[in-house]
Kinemage of the C-alpha trace (Angstrom):
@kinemage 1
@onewidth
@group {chain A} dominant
@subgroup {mainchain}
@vectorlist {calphas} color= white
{ca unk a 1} P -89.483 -34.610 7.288
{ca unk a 2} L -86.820 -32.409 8.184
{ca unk a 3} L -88.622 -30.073 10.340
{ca unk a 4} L -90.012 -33.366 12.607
{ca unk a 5} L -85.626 -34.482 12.816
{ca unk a 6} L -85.923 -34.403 17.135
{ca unk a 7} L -82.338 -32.983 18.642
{ca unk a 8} L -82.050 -36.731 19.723
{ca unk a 9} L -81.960 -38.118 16.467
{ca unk a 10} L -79.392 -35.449 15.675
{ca unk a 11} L -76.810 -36.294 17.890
{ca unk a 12} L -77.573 -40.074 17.042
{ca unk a 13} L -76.901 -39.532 13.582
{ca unk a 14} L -74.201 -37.146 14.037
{ca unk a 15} L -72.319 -39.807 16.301
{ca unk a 16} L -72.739 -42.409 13.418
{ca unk a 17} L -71.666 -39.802 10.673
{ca unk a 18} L -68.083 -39.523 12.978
{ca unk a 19} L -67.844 -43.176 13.523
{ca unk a 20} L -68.134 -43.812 9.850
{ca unk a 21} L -65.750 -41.367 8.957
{ca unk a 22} L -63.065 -42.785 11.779
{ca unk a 23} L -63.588 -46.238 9.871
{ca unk a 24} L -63.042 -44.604 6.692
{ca unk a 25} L -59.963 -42.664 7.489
{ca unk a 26} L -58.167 -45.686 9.673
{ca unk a 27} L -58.719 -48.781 7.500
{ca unk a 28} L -57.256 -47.225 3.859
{ca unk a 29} L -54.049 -46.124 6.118
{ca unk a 30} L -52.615 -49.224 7.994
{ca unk a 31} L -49.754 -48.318 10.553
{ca unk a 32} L -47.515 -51.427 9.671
{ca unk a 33} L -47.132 -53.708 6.559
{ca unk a 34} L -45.715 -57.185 4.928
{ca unk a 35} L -42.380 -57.492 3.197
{ca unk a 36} L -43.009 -56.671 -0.926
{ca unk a 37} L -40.470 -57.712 -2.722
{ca unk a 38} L -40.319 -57.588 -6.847
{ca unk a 39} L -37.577 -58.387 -9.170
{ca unk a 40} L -35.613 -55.271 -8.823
{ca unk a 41} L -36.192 -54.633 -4.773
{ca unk a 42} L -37.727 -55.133 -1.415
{ca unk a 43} L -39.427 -53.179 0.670
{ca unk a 44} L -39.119 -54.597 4.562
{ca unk a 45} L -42.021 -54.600 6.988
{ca unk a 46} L -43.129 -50.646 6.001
{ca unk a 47} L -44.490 -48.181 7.947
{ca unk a 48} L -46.900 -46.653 6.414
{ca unk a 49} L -47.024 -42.597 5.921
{ca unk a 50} L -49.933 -40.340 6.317
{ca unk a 51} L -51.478 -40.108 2.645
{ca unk a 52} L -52.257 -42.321 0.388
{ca unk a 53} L -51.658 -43.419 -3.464
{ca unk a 54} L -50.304 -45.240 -6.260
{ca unk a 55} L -47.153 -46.000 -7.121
{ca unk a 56} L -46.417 -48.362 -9.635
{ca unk a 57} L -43.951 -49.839 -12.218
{ca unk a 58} L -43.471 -52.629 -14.580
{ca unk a 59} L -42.625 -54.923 -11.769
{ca unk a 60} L -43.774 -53.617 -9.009
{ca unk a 61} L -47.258 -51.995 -7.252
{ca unk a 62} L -47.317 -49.707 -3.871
{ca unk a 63} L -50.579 -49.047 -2.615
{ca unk a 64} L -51.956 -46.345 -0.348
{ca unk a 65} L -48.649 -45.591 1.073
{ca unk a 66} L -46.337 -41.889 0.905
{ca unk a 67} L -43.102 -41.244 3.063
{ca unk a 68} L -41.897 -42.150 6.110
{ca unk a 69} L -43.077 -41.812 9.565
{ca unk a 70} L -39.329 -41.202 11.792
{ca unk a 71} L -37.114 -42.278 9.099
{ca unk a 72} L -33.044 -43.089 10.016
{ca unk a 73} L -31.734 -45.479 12.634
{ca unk a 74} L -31.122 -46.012 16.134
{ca unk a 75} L -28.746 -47.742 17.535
{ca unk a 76} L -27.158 -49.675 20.810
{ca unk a 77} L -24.798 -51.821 22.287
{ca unk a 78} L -27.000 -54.815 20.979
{ca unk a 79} L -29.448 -53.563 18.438
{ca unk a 80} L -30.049 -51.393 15.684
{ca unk a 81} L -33.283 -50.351 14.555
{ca unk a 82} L -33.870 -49.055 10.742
{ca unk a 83} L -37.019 -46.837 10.690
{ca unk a 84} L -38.983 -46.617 7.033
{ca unk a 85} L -38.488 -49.060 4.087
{ca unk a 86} L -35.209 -47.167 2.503
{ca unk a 87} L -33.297 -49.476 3.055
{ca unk a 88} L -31.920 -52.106 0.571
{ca unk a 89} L -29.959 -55.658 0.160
{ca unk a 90} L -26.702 -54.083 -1.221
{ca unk a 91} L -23.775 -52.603 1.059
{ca unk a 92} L -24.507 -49.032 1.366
{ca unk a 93} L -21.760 -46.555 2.500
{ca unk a 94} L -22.245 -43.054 3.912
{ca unk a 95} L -19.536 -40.755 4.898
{ca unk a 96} L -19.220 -39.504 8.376
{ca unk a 97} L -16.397 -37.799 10.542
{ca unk a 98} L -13.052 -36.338 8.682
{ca unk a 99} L -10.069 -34.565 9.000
{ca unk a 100} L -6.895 -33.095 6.885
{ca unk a 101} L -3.415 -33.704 8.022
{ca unk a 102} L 0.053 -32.135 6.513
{ca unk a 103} L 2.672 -34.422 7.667
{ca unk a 104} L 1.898 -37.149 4.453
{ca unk a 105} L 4.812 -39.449 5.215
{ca unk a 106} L 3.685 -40.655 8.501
{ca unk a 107} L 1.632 -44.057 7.696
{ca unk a 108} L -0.335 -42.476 10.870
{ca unk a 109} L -0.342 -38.418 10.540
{ca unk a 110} L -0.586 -36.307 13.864
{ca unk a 111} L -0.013 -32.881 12.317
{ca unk a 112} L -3.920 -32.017 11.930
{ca unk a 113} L -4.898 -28.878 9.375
{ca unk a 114} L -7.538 -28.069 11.698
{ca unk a 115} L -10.021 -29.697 14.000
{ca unk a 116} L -11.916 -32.467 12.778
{ca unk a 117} L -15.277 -31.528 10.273
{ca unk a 118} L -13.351 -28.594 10.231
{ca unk a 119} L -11.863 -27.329 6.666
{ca unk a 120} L -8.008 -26.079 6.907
{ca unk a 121} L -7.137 -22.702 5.014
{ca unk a 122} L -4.325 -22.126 3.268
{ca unk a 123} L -3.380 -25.114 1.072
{ca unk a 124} L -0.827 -24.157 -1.000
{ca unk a 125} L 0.349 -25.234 -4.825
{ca unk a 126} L 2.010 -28.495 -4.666
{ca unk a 127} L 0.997 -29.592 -0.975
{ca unk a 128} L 0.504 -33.088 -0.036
{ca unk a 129} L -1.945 -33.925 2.399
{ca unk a 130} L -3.754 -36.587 3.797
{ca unk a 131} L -7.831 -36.946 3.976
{ca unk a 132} L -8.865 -39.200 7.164
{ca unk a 133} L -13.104 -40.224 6.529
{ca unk a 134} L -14.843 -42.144 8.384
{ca unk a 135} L -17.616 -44.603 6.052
{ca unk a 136} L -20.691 -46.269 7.571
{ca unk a 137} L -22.415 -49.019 6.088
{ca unk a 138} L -26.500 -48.549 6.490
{ca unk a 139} L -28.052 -51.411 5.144
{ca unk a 140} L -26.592 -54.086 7.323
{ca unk a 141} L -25.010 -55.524 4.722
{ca unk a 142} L -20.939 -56.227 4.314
{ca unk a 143} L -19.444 -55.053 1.469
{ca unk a 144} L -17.280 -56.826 -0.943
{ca unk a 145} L -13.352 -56.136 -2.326
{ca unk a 146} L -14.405 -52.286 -2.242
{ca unk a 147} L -12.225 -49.341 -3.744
{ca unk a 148} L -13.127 -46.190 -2.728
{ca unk a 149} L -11.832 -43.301 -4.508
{ca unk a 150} L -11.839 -39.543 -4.110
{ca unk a 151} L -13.742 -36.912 -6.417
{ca unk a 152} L -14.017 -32.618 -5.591
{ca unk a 153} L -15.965 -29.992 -6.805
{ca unk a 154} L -16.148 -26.486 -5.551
{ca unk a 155} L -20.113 -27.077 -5.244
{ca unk a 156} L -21.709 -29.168 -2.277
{ca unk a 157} L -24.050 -30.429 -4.397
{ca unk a 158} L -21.073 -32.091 -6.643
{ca unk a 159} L -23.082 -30.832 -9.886
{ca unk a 160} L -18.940 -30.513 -11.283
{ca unk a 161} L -18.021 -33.560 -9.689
{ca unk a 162} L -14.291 -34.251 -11.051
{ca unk a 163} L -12.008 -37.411 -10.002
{ca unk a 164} L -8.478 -36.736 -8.274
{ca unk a 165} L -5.999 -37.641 -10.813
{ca unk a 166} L -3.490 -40.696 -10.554
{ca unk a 167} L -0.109 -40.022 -9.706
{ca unk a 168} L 1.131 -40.969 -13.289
{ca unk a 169} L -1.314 -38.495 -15.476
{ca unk a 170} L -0.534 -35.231 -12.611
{ca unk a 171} L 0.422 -31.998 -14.530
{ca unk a 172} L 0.872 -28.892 -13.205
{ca unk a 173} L -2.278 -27.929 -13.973
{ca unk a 174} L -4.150 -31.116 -12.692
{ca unk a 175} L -6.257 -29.458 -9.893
{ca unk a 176} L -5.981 -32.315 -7.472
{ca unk a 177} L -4.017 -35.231 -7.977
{ca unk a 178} L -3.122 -38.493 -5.657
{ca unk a 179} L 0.380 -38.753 -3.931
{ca unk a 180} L 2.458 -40.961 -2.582
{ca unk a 181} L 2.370 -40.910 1.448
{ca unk a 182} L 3.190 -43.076 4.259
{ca unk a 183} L 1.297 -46.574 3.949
{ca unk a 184} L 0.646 -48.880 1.051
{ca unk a 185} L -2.005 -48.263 -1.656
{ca unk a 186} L -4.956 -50.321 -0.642
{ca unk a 187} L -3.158 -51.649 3.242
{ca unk a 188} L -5.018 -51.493 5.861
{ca unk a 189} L -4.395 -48.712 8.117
{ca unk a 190} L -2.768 -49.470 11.233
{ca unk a 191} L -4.020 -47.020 13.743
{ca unk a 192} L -7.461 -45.028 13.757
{ca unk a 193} L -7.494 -41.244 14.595
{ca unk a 194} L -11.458 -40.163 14.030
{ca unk a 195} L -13.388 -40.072 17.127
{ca unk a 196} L -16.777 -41.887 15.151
{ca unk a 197} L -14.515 -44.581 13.864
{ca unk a 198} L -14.619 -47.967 14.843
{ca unk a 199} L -12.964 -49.953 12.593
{ca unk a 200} L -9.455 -49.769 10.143
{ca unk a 201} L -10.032 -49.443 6.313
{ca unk a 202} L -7.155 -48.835 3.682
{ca unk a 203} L -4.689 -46.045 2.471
{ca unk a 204} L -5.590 -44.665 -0.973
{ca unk a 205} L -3.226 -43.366 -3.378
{ca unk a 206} L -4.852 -44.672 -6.736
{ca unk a 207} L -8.553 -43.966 -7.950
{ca unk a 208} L -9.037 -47.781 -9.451
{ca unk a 209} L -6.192 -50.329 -7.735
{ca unk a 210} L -7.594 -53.740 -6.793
{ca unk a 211} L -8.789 -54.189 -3.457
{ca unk a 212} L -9.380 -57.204 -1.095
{ca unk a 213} L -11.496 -54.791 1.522
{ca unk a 214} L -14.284 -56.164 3.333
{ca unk a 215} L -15.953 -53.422 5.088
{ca unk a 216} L -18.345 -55.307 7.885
{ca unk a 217} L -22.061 -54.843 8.016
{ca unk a 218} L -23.388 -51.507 9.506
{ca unk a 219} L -19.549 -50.759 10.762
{ca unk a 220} L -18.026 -46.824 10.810
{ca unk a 221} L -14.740 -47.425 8.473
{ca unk a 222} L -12.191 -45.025 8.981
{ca unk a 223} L -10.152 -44.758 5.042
{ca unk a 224} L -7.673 -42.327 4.717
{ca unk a 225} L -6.621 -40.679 1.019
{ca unk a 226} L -3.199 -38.707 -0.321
{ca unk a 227} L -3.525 -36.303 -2.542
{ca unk a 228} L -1.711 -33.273 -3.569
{ca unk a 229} L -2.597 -29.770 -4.658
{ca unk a 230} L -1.586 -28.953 -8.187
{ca unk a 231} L -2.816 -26.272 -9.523
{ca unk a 232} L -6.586 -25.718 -7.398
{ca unk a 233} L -7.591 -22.145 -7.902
{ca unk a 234} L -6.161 -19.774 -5.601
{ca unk a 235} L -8.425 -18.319 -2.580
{ca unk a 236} L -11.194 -21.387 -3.559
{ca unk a 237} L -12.858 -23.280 -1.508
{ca unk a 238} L -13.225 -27.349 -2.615
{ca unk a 239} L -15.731 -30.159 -1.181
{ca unk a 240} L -14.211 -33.839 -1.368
{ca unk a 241} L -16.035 -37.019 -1.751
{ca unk a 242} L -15.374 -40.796 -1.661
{ca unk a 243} L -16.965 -42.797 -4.322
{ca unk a 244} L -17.751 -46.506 -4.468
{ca unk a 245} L -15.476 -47.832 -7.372
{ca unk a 246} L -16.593 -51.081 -7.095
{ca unk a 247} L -20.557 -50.905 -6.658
{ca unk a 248} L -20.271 -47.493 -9.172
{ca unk a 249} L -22.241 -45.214 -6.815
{ca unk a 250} L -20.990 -41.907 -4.915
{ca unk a 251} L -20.586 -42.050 -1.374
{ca unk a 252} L -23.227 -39.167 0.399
{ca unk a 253} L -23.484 -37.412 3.403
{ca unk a 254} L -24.960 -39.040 6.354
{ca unk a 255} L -27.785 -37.266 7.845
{ca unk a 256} L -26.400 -33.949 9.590
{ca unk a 257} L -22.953 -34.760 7.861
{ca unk a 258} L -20.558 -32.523 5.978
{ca unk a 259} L -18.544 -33.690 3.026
{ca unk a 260} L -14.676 -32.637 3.759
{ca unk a 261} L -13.359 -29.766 2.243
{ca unk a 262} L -10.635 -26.909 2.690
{ca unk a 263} L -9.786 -23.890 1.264
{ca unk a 264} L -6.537 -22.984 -0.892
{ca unk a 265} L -4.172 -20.165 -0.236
{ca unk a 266} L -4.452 -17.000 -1.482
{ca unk a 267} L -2.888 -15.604 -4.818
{ca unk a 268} L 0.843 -14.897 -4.936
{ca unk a 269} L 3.158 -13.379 -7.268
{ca unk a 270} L 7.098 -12.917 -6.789
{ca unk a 271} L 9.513 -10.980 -9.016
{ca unk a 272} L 12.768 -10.662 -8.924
{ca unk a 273} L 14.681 -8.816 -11.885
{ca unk a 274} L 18.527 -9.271 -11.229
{ca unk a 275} L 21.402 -7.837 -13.954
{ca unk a 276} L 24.250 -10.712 -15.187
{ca unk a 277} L 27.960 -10.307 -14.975
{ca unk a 278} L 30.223 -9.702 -17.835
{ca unk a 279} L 31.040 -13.065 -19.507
{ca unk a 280} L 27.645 -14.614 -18.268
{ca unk a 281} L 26.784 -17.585 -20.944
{ca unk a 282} L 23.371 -17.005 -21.906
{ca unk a 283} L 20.828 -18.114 -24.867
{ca unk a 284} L 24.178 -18.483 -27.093
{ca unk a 285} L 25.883 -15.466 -26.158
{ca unk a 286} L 28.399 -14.427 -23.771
{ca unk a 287} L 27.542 -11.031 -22.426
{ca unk a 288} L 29.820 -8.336 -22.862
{ca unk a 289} L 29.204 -6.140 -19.808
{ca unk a 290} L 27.482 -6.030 -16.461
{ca unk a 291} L 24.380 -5.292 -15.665
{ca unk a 292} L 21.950 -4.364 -12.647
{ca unk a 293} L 18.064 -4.437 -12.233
{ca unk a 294} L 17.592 -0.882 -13.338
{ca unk a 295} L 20.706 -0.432 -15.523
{ca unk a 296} L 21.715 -1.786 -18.695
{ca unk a 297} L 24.920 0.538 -19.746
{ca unk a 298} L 26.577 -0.794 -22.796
{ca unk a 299} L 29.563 1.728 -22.428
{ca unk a 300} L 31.530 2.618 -25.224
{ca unk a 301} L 30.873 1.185 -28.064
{ca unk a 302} L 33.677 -0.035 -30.807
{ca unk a 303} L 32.426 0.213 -34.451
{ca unk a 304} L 31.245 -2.587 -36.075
{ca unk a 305} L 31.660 -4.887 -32.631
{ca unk a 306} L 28.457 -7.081 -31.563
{ca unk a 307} L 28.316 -6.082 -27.821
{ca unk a 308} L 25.609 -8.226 -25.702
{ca unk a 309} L 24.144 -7.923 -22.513
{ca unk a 310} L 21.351 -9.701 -20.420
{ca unk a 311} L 18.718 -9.409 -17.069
{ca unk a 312} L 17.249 -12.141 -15.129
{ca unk a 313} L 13.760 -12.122 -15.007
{ca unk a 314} L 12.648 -15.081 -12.235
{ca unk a 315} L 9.337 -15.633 -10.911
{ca unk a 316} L 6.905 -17.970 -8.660
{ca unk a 317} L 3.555 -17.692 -8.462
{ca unk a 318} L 0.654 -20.029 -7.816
{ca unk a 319} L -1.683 -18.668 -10.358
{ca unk a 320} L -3.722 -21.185 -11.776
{ca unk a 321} L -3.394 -20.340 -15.595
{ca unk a 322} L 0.333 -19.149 -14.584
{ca unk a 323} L 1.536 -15.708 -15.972
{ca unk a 324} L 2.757 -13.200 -18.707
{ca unk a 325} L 5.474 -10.716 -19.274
{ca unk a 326} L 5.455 -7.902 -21.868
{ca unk a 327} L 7.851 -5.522 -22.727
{ca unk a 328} L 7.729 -1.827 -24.227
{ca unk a 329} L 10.321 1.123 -24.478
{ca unk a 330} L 9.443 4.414 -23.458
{ca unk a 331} L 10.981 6.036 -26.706
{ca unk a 332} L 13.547 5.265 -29.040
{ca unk a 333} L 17.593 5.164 -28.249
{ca unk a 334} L 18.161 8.575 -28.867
{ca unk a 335} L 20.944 11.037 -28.187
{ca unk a 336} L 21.005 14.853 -27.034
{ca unk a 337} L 21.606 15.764 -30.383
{ca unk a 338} L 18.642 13.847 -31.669
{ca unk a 339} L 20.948 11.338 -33.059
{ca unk a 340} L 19.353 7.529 -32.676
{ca unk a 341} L 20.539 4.491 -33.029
{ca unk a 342} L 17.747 2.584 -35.420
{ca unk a 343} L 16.254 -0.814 -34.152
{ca unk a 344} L 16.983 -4.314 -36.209
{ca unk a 345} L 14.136 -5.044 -38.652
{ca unk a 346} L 12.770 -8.144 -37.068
{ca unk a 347} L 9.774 -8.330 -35.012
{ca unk a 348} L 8.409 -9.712 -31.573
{ca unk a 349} L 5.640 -11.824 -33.706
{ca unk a 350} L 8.829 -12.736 -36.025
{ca unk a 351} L 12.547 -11.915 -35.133
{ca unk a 352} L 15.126 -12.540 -37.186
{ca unk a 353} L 19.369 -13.181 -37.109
{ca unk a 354} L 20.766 -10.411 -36.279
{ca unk a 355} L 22.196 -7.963 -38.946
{ca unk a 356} L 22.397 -3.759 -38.877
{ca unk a 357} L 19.697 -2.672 -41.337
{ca unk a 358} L 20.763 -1.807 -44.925
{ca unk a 359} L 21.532 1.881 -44.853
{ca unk a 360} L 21.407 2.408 -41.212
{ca unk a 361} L 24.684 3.046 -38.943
{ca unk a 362} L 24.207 0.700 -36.380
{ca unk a 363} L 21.538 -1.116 -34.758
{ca unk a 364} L 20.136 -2.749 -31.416
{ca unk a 365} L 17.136 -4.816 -30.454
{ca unk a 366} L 16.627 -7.988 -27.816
{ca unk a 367} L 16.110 -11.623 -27.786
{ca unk a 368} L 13.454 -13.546 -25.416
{ca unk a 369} L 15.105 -16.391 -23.269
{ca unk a 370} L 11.539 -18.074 -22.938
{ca unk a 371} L 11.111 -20.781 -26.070
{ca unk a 372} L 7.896 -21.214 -25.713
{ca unk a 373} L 4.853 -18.521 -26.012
{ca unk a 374} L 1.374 -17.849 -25.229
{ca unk a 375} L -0.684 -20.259 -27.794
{ca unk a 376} L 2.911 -22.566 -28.120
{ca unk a 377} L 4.635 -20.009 -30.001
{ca unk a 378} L 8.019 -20.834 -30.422
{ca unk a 379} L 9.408 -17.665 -32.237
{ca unk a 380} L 12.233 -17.730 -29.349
{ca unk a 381} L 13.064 -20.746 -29.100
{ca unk a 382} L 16.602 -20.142 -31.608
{ca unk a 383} L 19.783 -18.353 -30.506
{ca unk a 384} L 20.432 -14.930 -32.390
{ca unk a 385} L 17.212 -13.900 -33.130
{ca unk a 386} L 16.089 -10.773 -32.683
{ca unk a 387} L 13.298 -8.474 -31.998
{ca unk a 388} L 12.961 -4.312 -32.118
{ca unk a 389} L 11.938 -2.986 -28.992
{ca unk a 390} L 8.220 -0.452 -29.669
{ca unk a 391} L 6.237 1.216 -27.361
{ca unk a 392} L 3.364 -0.538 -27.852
{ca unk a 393} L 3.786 -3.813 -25.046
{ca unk a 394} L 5.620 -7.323 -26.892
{ca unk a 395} L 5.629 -10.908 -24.518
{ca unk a 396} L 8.608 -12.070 -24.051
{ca unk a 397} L 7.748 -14.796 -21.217
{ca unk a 398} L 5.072 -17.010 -20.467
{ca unk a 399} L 3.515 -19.770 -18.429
{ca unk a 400} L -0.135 -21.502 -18.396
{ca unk a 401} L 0.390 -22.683 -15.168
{ca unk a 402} L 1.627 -22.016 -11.344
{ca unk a 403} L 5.445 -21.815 -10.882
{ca unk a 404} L 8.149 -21.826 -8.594
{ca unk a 405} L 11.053 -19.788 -9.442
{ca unk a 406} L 11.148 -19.981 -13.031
{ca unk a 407} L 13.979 -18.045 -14.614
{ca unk a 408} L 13.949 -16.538 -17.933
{ca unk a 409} L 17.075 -14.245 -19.550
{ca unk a 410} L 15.940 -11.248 -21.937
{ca unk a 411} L 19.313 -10.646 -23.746
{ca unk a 412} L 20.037 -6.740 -25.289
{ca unk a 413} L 22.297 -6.558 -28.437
{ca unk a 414} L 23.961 -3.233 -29.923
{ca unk a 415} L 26.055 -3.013 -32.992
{ca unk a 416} L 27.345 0.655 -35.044
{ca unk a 417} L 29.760 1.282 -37.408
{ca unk a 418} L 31.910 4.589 -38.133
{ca unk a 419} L 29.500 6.580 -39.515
{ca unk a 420} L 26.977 6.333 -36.369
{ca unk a 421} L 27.262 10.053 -34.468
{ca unk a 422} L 28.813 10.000 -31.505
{ca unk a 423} L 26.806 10.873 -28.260
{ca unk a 424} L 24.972 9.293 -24.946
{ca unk a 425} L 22.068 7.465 -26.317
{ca unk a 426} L 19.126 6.621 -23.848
{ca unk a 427} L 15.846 4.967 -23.596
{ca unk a 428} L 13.779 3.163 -20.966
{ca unk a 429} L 12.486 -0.254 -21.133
{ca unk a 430} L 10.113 -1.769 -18.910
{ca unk a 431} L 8.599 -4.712 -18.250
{ca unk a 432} L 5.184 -5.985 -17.216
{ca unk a 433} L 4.478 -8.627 -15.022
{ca unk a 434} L 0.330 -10.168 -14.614
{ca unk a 435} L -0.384 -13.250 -13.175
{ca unk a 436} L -3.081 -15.337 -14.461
{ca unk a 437} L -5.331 -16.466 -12.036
């Protein structure tokens, strides 16, 4: 009975309970394993985790195994030791150490953006510059004819991940697109410049060329890629990636690795609004009289004579969807004597030839030197057409993308006859300049 158990029998059977539970928790959980290998993969000489399980597949059967116990490698002068079973028969790149430069024709740059795993700031619109990354192989294996090319994304995660354009597709608004810099596409670089590196890969100027590269078996690669900003949203920050074209896989972070990235400038917009001399050809006209950037005086007036004149309207700006200009008058073109000289009929949304109204005594209105719209509209785009200036705001320029210096004329046209009343006439016009960003 239980009451008769003696405290020596206790211990005795408490000491075999413990002993048969060590047995029970050792054998099930083995601390090294055989080579299984299947159709698809091998797994090579395991060590085994600290729980236990299933895992099966159509090909395949794990038992009683879960993680890894000190996964990664080590390595030395003469050795490298692989710790865990992820590891696998095909070349497997990982990127390491990288670093921007600016001076793109050098086949080996020296002008550094900033110190290297460090991202540069202020990459402006159109900038070519030069990605140095180091790749290491970690399976052991060489790889074969590999292609590398580069993809961004403004997450680290690369859930938007979006290949740099070739040189021959770039627009404006491309976002990142390759270049043409010192070195070859696809020759082998001729001096190294990353401190992890320890052996030459290729320039890279094309996503898909045909390569001959060999990368060697568990050897840091140092590949360097041109590429040029064209259009990447302003004050944005952008992670870069290399991705295997030839095995189809992206290349990831090594353990405690950064991808590369850098930020882009922040937004700008320049005006300049400049008048145009008297005989200034311009959007079929030559103008009449001189103008200034705050004054458009049309002087006297001679009945029944077309008298032109024009501003300059020129802009940059590296807003990524580009910009818009409207136009409004404060109030008609009216006299002290609340005489006014009537605007032409036509329209911003549809201007027409020019030609005084039927009935009126004279008439003025403008024409927009930029032929094509927001939404392609190309209501412009003919000589001697003609809008009426309103106060409510018209466009009369536009761009869907960054630009540099882009000029657009806004010409002013007046015409009276005899029986318009004599007087000053004034009014006040002004313009509105957003960029898009």
């Amino acid at each position: 009975m239980i009451n008769n158990f003696s405290a020596k029998n206790y211990r005795k059977f408490r000491r075999l309970l413990i002993f048969i539970l060590i047995v029970f928790s050792i054998f099930p959980y083995g601390t090294s394993g055989q080579e299984a290998t299947s159709t698809n993969f091998t797994v090579r000489a395991p060590v085994l985790g600290i729980f236990g399980g299933l895992s099966e597949s159509t090909n395949f059967q794990q038992l009683n195994t879960g993680g890894q116990v000190a996964p990664g490698s080590s390595t030395s002068t003469n050795f490298i030791v692989r710790s865990g079973f992820l590891y696998f028969d095909t070349y497997t790149p990982s990127s390491q150490n990288w670093r921007w430069y600016g001076d793109e024709t050098n086949i080996t740059p020296t002008s550094a953006l900033a110190a290297e795993n460090t991202a540069p700031t202020n990459v402006t619109n159109t900038d070519i510059i030069k990605l140095r990354l180091t790749v290491l192989d970690l399976a052991g294996v060489s790889g074969i004819d590999i292609k590398l090319k580069l993809q961004y994304s403004q997450y680290t995660n690369f859930s938007d991940a979006t290949d740099v354009v070739f040189q021959g597709g770039c627009t404006a608004n491309s976002t990142w697109c390759y270049a043409d810099g010192g070195g070859a596409d696809n020759a082998t670089i001729a001096a190294r410049n990353l401190t992890d590196s320890d052996t030459s890969g290729t320039h890279n100027e094309a996503p898909t060329s045909t390569s001959t590269f060999d990368p060697g078996a568990d050897k840091a690669v140092e590949f360097e890629f041109t590429i040029k900003n064209s259009g990447a949203k302003t004050s944005s920050t952008y992670f870069f990636r290399a991705f295997d074209v030839t095995n189809s896989k992206a290349v990831t972070a090594n353990q405690g690795e950064a991808y590369p990235s850098l930020v882009t400038e922040s937004g700008t917009l320049t005006v300049t609004i400049s008048g145009l001399d008297s005989g200034t050809t311009t959007e079929g006209v030559i103008t009449d009289v001189t103008t200034t950037a705050t004054k458009l005086s049309f002087g006297s007036l001679v009945a029944d004579a077309e008298t032109e004149a024009a501003q300059r309207i020129t802009i940059s700006t590296n807003a990524t969807n580009g910009y818009q200009v409207l136009l409004f008058q404060r109030q008609g073109l009216t006299a002290s004597n609340s005489s006014e000289i009537l605007s032409v009929s036509g329209s911003n949304a549809s201007p027409t030839a020019w030609a005084i109204p039927d009935g009126a005594s004279g008439a003025y209105g403008y024409h927009a030197g930029d032929d094509t719209l927001d939404s392609g509209s190309t209501r412009f785009a003919i000589n001697n057409t003609y809008a009426k200036l309103e106060t409510t705001t018209k466009e009369i320029a536009f761009s869907s993308v960054p630009v540099t210096s882009e000029i657009t004329d806004i010409v002013f046209k007046m015409q009276i006859t005899n029986k318009q009343s004599a007087g000053i006439y004034t009014s006040r016009v002004v313009y509105i300049i957003t960029p898009v960003f």
